[in-house]
C-alpha positions in Angstrom: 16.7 142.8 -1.0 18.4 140.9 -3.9 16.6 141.4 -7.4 16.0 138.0 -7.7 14.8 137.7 -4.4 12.3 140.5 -5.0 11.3 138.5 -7.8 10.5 135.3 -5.8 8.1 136.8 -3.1 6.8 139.0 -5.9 5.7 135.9 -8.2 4.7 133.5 -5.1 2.4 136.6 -3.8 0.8 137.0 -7.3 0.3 133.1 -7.5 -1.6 133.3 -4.2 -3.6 135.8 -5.4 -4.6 133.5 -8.4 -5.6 130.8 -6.2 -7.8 133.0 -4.0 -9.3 133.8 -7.5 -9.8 130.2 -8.6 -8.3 131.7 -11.7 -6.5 129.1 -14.3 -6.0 130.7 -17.6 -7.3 128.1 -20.3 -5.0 126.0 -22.5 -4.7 128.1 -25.6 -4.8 126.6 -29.3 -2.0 128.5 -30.2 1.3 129.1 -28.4 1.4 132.8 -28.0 5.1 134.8 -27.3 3.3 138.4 -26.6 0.2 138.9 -23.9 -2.1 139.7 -27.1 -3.3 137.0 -29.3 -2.5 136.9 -32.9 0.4 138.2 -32.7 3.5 136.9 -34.2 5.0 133.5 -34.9 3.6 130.4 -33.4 4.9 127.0 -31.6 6.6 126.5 -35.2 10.0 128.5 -34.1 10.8 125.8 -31.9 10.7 123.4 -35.0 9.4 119.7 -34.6 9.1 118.7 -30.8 7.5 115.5 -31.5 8.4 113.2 -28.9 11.4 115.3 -28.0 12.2 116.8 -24.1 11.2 120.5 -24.0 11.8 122.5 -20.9 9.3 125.6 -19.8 11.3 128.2 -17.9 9.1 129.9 -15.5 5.9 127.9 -16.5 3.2 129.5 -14.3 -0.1 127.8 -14.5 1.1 125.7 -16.7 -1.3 126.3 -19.3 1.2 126.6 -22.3 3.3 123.4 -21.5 -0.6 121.5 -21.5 -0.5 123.4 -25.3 2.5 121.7 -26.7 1.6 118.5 -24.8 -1.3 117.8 -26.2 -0.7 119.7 -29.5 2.5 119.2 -30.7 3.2 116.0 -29.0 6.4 117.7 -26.8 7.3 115.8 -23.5 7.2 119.3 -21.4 8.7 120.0 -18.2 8.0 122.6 -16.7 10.0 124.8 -13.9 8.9 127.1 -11.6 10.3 128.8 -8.7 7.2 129.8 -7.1 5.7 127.5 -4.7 1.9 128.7 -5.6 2.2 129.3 -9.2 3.6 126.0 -8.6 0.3 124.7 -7.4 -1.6 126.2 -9.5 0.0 124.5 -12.6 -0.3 120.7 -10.6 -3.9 121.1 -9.2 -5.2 122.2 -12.9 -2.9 119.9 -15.0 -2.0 117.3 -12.8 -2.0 113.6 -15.0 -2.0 115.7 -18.7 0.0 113.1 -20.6 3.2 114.5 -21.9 3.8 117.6 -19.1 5.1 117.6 -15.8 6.1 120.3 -13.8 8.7 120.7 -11.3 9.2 123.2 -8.2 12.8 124.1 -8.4 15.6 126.7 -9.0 16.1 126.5 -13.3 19.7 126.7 -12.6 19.9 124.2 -9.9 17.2 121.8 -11.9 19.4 122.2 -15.1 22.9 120.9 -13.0 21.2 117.5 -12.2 19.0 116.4 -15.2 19.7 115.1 -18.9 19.8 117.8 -21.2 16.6 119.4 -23.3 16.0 119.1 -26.8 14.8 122.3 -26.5 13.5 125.3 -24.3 11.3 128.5 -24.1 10.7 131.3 -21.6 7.5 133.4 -22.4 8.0 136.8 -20.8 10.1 135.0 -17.6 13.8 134.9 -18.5 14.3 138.6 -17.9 13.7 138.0 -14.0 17.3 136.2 -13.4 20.4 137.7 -13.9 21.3 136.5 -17.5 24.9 136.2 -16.3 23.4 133.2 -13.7 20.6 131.7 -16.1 22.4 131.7 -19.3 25.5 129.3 -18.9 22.7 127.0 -17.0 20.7 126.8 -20.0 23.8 126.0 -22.4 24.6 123.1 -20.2 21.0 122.1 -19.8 20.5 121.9 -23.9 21.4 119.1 -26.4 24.1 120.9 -28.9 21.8 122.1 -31.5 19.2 122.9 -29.3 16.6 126.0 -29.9 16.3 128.3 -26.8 13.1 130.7 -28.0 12.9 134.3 -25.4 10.2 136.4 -25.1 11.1 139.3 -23.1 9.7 143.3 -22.5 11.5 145.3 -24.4 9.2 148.9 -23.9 7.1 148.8 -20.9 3.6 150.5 -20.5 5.7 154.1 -19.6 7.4 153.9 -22.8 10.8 153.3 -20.9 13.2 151.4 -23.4 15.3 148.9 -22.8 18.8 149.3 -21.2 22.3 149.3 -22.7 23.6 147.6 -19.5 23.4 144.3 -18.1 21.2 145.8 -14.7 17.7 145.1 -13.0 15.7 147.9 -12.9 12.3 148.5 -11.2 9.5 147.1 -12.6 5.5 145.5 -11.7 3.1 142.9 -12.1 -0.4 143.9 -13.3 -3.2 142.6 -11.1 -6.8 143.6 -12.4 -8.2 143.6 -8.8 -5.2 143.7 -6.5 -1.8 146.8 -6.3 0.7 146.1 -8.8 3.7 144.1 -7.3 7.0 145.2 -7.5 9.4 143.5 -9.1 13.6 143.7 -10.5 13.5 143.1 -14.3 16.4 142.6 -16.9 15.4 145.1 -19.5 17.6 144.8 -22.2 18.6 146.0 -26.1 18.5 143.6 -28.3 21.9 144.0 -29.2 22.8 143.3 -25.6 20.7 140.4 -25.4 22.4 139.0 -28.4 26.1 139.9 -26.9 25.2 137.8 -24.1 23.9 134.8 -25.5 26.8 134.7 -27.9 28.9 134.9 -25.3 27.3 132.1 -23.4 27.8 129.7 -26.5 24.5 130.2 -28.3 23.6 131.6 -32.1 21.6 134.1 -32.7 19.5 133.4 -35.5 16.2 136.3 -35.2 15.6 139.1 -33.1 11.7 140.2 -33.7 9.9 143.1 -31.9 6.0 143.1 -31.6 4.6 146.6 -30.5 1.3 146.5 -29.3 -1.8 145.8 -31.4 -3.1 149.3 -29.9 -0.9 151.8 -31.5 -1.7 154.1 -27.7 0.0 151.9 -25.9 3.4 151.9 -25.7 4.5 148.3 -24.8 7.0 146.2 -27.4 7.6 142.6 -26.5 11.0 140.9 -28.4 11.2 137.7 -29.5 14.9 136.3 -29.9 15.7 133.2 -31.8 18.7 131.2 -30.7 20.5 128.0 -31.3 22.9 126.1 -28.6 25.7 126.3 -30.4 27.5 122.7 -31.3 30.4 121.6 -28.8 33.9 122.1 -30.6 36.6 119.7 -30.3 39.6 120.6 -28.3 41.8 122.4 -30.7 40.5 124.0 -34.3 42.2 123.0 -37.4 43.8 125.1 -40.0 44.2 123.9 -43.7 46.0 125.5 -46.2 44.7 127.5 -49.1 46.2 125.9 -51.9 49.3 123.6 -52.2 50.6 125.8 -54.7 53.5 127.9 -54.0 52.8 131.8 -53.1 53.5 133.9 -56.3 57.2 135.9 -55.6 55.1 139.7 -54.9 53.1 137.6 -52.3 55.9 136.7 -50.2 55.0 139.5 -48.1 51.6 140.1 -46.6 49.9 141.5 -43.3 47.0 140.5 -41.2 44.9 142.3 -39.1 43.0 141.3 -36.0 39.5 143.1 -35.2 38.0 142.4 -31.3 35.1 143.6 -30.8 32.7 142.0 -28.3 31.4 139.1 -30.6 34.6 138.0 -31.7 37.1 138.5 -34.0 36.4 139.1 -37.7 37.1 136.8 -40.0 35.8 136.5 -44.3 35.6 133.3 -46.4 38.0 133.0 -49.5 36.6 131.7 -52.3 39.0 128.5 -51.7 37.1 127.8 -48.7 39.1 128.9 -45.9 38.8 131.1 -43.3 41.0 134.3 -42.8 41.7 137.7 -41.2 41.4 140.7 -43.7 44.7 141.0 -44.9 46.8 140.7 -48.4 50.5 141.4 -50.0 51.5 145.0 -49.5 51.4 146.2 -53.0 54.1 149.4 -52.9 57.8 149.2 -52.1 56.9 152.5 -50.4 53.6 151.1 -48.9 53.6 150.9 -44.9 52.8 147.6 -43.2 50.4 150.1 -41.2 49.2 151.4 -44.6 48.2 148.0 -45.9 46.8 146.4 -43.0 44.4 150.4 -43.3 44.4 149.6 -47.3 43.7 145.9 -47.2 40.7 146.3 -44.5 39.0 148.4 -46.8 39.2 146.7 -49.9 38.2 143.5 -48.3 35.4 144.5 -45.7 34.6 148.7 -46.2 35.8 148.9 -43.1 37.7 152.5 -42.7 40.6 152.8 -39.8 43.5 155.1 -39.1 47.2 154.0 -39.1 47.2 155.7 -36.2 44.7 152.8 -34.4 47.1 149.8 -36.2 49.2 148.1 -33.3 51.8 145.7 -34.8 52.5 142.5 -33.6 55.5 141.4 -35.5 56.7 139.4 -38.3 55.5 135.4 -38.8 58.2 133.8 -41.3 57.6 130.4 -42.9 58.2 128.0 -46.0 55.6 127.4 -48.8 57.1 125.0 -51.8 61.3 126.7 -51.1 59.7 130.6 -50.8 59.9 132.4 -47.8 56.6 133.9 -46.5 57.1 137.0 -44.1 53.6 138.2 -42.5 52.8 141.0 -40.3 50.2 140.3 -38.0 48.6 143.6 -36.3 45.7 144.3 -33.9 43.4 147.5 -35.4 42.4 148.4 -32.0 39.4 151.3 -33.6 37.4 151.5 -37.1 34.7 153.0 -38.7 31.7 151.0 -40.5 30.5 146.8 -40.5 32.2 144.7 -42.4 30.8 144.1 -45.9 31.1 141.6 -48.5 33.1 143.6 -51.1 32.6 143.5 -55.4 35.7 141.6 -57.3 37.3 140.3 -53.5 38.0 136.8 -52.9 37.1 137.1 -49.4 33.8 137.3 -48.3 30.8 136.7 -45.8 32.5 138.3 -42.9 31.3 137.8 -39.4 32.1 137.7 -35.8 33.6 134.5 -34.0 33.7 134.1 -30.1 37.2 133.2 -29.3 36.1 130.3 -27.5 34.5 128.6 -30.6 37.0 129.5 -33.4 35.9 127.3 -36.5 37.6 125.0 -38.4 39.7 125.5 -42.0 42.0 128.4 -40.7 44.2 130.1 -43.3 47.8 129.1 -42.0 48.8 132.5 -42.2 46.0 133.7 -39.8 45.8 131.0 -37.8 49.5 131.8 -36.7 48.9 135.3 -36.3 46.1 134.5 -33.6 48.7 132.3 -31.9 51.1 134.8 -32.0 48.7 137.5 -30.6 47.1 135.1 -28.1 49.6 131.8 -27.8 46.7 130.1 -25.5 44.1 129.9 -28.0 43.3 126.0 -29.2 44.6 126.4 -32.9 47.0 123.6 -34.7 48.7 125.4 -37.5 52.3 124.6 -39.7 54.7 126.4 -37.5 56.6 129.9 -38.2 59.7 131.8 -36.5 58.0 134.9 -34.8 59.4 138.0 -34.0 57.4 140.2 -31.8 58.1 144.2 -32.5 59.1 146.3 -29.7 56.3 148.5 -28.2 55.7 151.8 -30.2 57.2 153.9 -27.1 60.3 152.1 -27.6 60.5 152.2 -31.3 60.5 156.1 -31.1 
């Protein structure tokens, strides 16, 4: 049976279960992220939802989309699969100004409604595929939006989380009833966050809450994100200065790091945005050796000529002077890219390819081009010349 089919006859058995038990969980003060009270961060993390359209992903008995109803004054909708857990949430809650709830597939429900202000899941993401629920939930949220994730990351055995994006078995507690068995997404943090950056959201906290009773071995993690803003078509590219290049910067490299966030770009103290990269320095200094040179002086980052591909050579006109730069992909180094003491260029991070920012430097905004000519980036142009492959140049 599919995982996520698992999941459904798994939740819409325990949800029978409830209802034999007349059980409805009561509406809590406090929004709670973890299965233990007092734990953690509140309803504040998902800022002011006054008023605003907040969606419940896997809402249950409904009893936390009452909470921010009545509480916080939220308009709450909230979605559930299962058909009983379902009916429990409408035959306790039924009329609560301010929540509704809604039997329906999230990713199905998200394809035909307006988009949220903002949206949670308290322990019930990790039961879809992240690669099915995620790009729903970008679509389904304003630009802007907070998506707040509570999900296992240790269960009662003490097994981790996993380093790949895979269900793996796991069960649902019942105090009077066998555990049912369900398919969970189990993941690191870091993979969590790879994912959700991929799927055009930011990152902005990852917490981790073991258990109040230091014998037990469960850790819940609580990820803060943001739906990232919608980019225009194309990203711009400014120029650093209008002055003219001094003469022993006429020739320069820039490297290009991939790694699975993005590439790697640092803010000069100008204001724009660049590769690492600089003059070479030595008439006996290889372009190799600066791109290695230049990447640690900028960012601490430490690479091997060996690992530096070259691209070619990018020749253009600033104020009469010629400016020749090499662009090169490092294809391996060592370390995370630090802001350095006495560099212009700072602040370094990772940029998905899909939402490069504005305020490129020129000269890295052609070497992406160059490297990649179908990426969205407006730039002055420059005669490009792309280097043989090193098995040729042999």
């Amino acid at each position: 049976m599919h995982a996520e089919d698992t999941n459904t006859r798994a939740w819409q058995i325990y949800g029978q279960r409830q209802l034999a038990r007349a059980y409805t969980p009561p509406v809590p003060d406090r929004l709670s992220w973890t299965s233990w009270e007092g734990i953690g961060p509140g309803a504040e993390v998902l800022g002011d939802v006054t008023g605003r359209r907040v969606l419940d992903i896997g809402s249950g008995a409904g009893h936390h989309a009452v909470h921010l109803a009545q509480a916080h004054g939220a308009r709450v909708t909230g979605i559930e699969l299962s058909a009983t857990q379902y009916e429990r949430a409408v035959g306790a809650h039924a009329g609560v100004d301010g929540a509704e709830f809604v039997q329906a597939d999230v990713t199905e429900y998200l394809a035909r409604t307006e988009p949220f202000d903002a949206a949670y899941a308290i322990g019930t993401l990790a039961f879809i595929d992240p690669h099915h629920s995620l790009p729903a939930l970008r679509d389904g949220l304003l630009p802007g939006a907070p998506l707040i994730l509570s999900l296992l990351h240790t269960d009662l055995h003490g097994c981790g989380p996993s380093t790949e994006v895979a269900p793996r078995d796991q069960v649902i507690l019942l105090r009077d009833d066998p555990p049912l068995p369900t398919q969970m997404w189990v993941l690191a943090p870091q993979l969590w966050e790879d994912l959700l950056t991929e799927y055009g959201f930011r990152v902005e906290a990852i917490e981790l809450f073991p258990h109040p009773d230091e014998s037990a071995s469960v850790i819940q993690q609580l990820i803060r994100t943001r739906r990232l803003p919608d980019r225009p078509a194309r990203a711009s590219s400014r120029p650093r200065s209008t002055q003219a290049p001094a003469a022993h910067a006429a020739v320069g490299v820039g490297a290009i790091l991939l790694s699975e966030q993005g590439i790697l770009l640092g803010r000069h103290h100008r204001g724009t945005l660049k590769l690492p990269g600089g003059s070479v320095e030595a008439l006996g200094e290889s372009f190799e050796d600066a791109v290695v040179r230049e990447l640690a002086e900028e960012t601490g980052l430490v690479a091997r000529t060996g690992d530096v591909e070259l691209l070619g050579t990018l020749v253009d006109q600033v104020e009469g002077i010629l400016r020749v730069t090499v662009g090169a992909l490092v294809h391996a180094w060592q370390g995370q890219p630090v802001t350095q003491p006495d560099e212009n260029v700072g602040d370094w991070a990772w940029y998905p390819l899909e939402y490069l920012p504005d305020g490129l430097f020129v000269c890295s905004a052609q070497i992406l081009t160059a490297w990649r000519p179908d990426l969205p980036i407006d730039h002055p142009l420059a005669h490009f010349t792309a280097f043989a492959p090193a098995s040729r140049r042999r």
